[in-house]
N, C-alpha and C positions, 0 to 999 in steps of 0.2 A: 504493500500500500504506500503511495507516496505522499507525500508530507501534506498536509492540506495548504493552502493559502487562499487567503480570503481576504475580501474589501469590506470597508467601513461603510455605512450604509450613506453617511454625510457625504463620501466622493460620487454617488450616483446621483442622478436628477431628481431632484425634490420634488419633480408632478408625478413623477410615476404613480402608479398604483404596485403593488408588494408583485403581484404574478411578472407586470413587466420588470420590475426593479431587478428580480431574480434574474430573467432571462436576458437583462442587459449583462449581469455579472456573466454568465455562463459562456454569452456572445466572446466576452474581454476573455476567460479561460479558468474563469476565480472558481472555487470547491463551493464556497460559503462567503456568505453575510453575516457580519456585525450589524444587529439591531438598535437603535438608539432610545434611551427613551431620559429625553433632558428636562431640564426644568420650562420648557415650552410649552404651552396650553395644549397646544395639538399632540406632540410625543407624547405628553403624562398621559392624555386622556387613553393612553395605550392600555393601560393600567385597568380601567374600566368597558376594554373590549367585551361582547356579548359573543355568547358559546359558539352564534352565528360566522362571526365576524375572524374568531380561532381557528373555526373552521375551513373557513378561506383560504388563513395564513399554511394552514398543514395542506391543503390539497395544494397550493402553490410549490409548496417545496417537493410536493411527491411529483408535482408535472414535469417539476424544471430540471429536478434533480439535486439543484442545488440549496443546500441546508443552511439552517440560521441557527448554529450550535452555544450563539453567546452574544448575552444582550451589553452593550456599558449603559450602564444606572449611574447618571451623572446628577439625575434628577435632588439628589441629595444634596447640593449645592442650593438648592431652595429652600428643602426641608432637610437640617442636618441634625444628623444622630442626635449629635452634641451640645444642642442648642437650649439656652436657658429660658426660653420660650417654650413653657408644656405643652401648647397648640400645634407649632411647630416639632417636637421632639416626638409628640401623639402621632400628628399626619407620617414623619418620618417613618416610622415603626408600621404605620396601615399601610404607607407604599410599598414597604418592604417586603412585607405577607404579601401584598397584589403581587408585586411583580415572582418572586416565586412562583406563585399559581401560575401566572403565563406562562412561566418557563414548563413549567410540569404541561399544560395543556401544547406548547407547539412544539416540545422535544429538545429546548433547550438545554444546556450542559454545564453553561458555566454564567453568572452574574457577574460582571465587573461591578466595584464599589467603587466609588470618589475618595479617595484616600484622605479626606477633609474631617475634621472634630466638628468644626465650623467654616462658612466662608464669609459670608455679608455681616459676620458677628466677630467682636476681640474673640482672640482665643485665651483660657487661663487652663490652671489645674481641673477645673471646675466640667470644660465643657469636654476635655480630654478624655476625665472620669464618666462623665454621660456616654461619651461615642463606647468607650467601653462595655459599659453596662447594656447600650443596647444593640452596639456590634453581637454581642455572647448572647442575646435573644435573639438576633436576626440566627447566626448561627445553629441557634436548636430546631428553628423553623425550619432553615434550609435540610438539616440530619432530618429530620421528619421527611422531606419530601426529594430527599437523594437529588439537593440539588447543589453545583458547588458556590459557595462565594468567593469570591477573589480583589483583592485590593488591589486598584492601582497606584501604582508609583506617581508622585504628583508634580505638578509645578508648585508647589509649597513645600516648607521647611515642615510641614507635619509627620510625612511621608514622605520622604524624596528619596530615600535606599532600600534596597532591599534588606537590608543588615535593621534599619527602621522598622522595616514590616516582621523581622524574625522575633522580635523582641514584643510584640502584641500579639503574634502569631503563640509564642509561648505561655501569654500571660490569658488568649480567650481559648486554648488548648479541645480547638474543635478540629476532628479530621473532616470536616468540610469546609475548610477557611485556607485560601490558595494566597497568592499574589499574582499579579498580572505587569508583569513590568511595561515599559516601554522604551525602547532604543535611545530617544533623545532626550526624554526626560532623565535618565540613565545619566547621560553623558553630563546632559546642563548642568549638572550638578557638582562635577569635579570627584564625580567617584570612580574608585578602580574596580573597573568591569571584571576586572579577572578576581578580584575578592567576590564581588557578587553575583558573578553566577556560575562557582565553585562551592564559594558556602550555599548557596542559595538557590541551587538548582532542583531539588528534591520537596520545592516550594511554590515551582513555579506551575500556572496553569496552562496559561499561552502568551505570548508576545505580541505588541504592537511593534510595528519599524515605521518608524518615525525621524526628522530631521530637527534639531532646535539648533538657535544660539545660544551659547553657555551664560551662565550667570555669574557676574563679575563685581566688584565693588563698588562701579559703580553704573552696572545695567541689570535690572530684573532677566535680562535674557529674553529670550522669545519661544513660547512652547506649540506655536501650530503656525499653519503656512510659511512653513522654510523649507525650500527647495530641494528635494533629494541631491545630497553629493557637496550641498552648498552651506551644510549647518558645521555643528564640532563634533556630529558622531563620526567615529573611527569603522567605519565599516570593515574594512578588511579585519580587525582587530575584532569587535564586535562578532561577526560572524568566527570567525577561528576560536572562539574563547566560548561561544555558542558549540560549534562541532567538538571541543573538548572536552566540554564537561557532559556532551553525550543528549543534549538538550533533542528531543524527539515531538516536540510538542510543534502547535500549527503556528504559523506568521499569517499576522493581518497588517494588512498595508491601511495608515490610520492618513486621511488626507482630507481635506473639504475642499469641495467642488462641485458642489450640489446645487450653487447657483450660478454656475457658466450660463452663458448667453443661448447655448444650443446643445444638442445631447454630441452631436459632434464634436463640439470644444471639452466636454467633460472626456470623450472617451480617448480623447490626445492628451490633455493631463496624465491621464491613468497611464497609459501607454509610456507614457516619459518615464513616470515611476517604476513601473513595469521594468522599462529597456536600460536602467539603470543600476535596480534590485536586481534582477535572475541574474545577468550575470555574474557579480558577486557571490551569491547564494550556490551558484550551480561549480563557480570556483572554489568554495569553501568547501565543497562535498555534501551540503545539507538537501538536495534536493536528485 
């Protein structure tokens, strides 16, 4: 079986309908879709899909072929764990459960987290100890319904290493609580790749490949639309430290493109990225 690779849902065209969305990916050559479901009226109301409406989503992937094994729940940038807001901290917790249920009804496999306590709130001891408390309830929910969660690595000082995430990983001690890194989030950080996904491979669920600018003294850096080949991830290195430590899991190409001018112009994006990544990947040995 060869490795999966798959695109983020935000690089295909935003009018799609999910049947076409699918069979644009399949046209491009992708295994699977990233699902999104953000703090956007439209994505969240995902959450409250009708048995109907699931049911579309599973006959789409059985036509197309192509599978939607993992949603990012970024939505928690709205509503966070951690927040000393009980309304907020409540809704957090009831999207949580929804979004499970979905995953259980279309066949989904892995939840990405927001690797955030808080975001539009200070952070203290305080909201740290909440994300906790109800990370380890989302976690019992997920063991109940065999589904996995996985944190991503963030553009924030909360989360930003995987060595970060091993240390909460230890402290919510659920064998359904993964990490989900990302390539350039990875990098913008100034950390050594070959620490973290050596220690940290046996941790991991799947990978985003991603470009950023590193974050520096005096630039927050940049964590989305930076040009494959043109950020500070070490690809060659990155990939080689990937087939080293034996990493077997799928690559998702994470990019937004969703509001190009034509479906044309999105599928030349992709392509770029495309003609960029394989060959790397296919020199590395990982594919």
């Amino acid at each position: 079986m060869a490795r999966p690779i798959g695109i983020y849902e935000k690089a295909t065209p935003k009018h799609l309908t999910w049947l076409e969305r699918l069979q644009f990916a399949k046209e491009l050559g992708f295994d699977f879709v990233e699902m999104s479901i953000d703090e956007s009226d439209d994505r969240w109301a995902r959450l409250d899909w009708t048995k109907a409406e699931r049911l579309d989503m599973v006959k789409a992937i059985y036509e197309t072929g192509v599978r939607i094994p993992t949603i990012c729940f970024s939505g928690h940038r709205r509503y966070p764990l951690g927040s000393a807001n009980p309304e907020l901290e409540a809704e957090a917790l009831s999207a949580m459960k929804k979004c499970i249920e979905l995953a259980q009804d279309l066949g989904v496999r892995v939840i990405q987290l927001a690797g955030y306590d808080v975001y539009y709130e200070e952070k203290s001891p305080e909201t740290r100890a909440r994300f906790i408390k109800n990370l380890r309830k989302a976690c019992d929910c997920a063991e109940q319904a065999q589904v996995i969660l996985a944190i991503e690595i963030m553009d924030d000082p909360f989360i930003n290493s995987i060595q970060k995430y091993q240390a909460i990983e230890k402290e919510i001690d659920s064998p359904y609580l993964f990490v989900y890194p990302d390539t350039g989030n990875i990098s913008a950080w100034h950390n050594d790749i070959w620490s973290e996904f050596y220690l940290g491979h046996r941790s991991i669920a799947a990978l985003h490949l991603k470009d950023t600018y590193t974050v520096t003294e005096t630039s927050k850096g940049q964590f989305r639309d930076v040009p494959f080949g043109q950020g500070c991830v070490d690809w060659e290195g990155m990939f080689d430290v990937l087939k080293k430590s034996n990493y077997q899991g799928p690559f998702l190409i994470e990019m937004w493109s969703e509001n190009c001018e034509t479906v044309e112009e999105t599928k030349i994006a992709i392509k770029e990225a495309q003609d960029f990544l394989y060959p790397l990947i296919e020199k590395a040995g990982l594919r």
